[in-house]
C-alpha positions in Angstrom: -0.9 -16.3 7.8 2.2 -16.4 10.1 5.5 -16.7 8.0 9.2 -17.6 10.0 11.2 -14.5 8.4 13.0 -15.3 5.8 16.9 -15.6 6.4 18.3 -12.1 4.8 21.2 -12.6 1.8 24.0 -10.3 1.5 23.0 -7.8 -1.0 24.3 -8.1 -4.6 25.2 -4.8 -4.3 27.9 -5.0 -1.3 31.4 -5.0 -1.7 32.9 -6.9 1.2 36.4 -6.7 -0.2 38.4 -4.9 2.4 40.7 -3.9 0.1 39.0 -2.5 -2.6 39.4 1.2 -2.7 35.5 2.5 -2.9 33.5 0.1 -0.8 29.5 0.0 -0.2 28.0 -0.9 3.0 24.0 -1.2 1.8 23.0 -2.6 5.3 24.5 0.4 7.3 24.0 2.8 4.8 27.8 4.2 4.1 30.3 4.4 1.5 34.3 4.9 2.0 36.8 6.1 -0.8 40.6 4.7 0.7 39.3 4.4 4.3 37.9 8.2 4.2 34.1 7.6 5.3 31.8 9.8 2.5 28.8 12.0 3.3 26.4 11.4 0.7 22.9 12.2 -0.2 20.2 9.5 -0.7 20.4 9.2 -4.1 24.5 10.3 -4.0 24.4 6.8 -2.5 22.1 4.7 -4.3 23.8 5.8 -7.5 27.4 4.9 -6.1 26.2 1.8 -4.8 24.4 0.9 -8.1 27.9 2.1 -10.1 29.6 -0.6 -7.9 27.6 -2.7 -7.9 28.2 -3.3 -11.5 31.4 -2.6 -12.3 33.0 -2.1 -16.0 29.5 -2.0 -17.7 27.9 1.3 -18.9 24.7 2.7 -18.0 22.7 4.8 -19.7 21.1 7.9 -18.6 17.8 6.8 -19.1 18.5 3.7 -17.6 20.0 5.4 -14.2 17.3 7.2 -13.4 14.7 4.4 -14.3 16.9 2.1 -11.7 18.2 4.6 -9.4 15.7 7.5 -9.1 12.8 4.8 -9.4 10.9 6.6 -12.3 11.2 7.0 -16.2 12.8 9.9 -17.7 11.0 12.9 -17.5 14.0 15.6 -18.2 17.2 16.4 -20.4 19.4 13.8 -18.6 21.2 16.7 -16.8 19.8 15.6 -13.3 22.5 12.1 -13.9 24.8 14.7 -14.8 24.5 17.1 -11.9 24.6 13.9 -9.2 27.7 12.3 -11.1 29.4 15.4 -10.8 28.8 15.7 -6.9 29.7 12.2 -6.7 32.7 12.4 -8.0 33.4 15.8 -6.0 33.3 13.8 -2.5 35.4 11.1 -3.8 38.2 13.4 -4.2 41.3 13.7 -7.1 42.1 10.1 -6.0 39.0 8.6 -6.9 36.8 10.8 -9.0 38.2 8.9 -11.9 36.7 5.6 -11.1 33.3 7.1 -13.0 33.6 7.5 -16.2 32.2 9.3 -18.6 30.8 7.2 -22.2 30.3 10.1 -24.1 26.7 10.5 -26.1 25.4 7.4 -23.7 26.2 7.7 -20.2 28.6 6.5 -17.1 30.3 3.3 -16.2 32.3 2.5 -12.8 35.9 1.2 -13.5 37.5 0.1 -9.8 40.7 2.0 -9.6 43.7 0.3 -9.2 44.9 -0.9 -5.8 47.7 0.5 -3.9 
């Protein structure tokens, strides 16, 4: 019944670009917007991380909280709503842009430009 651990990939999810301008650190837990650490919630997190993650595709509401939150949808979409907007509050005016809005269907993650 005894199993060697298994050797640990670098999550999919990690962007080990030093230059990119939003980076996700899913093994310590943090996020950074131009070298400015963030202080996010659990789920400020896993969303950002998940936006990342996948950049330049959109994602449904239905389909962030069935990935994100871990459950189907069991409001009006306005919990997405209220987290993006908080999200994009502690990124700042430099970066809030990088989350857009698709309106009528939800949010995509577009990596701003680098200086």
């Amino acid at each position: 019944d005894r199993q060697p651990p298994l050797p640990q990939a670098a999550p999919a999810d990690a962007t080990h670009d030093t230059d990119a301008p939003i980076r996700i650190d899913p093994a310590r837990r943090t996020a950074e917007a131009g070298g400015r650490h963030l202080d996010l919630t659990y789920l400020e997190f896993e969303l950002l991380a998940h936006l990342v993650a996948h950049p330049d595709r959109v994602h449904t509401r239905d389909r962030l909280v069935s990935t994100v939150w871990g459950y189907g949808h069991v409001g009006d979409g306005r919990t997405v709503d209220v987290h993006i907007a908080r999200l994009r509050r502690k990124l700042g005016p430099e970066f809030r842009d990088a989350i857009r809005t698709v309106r009528r269907v939800g949010y995509m993650y577009v990596p701003p430009a680098r200086s």
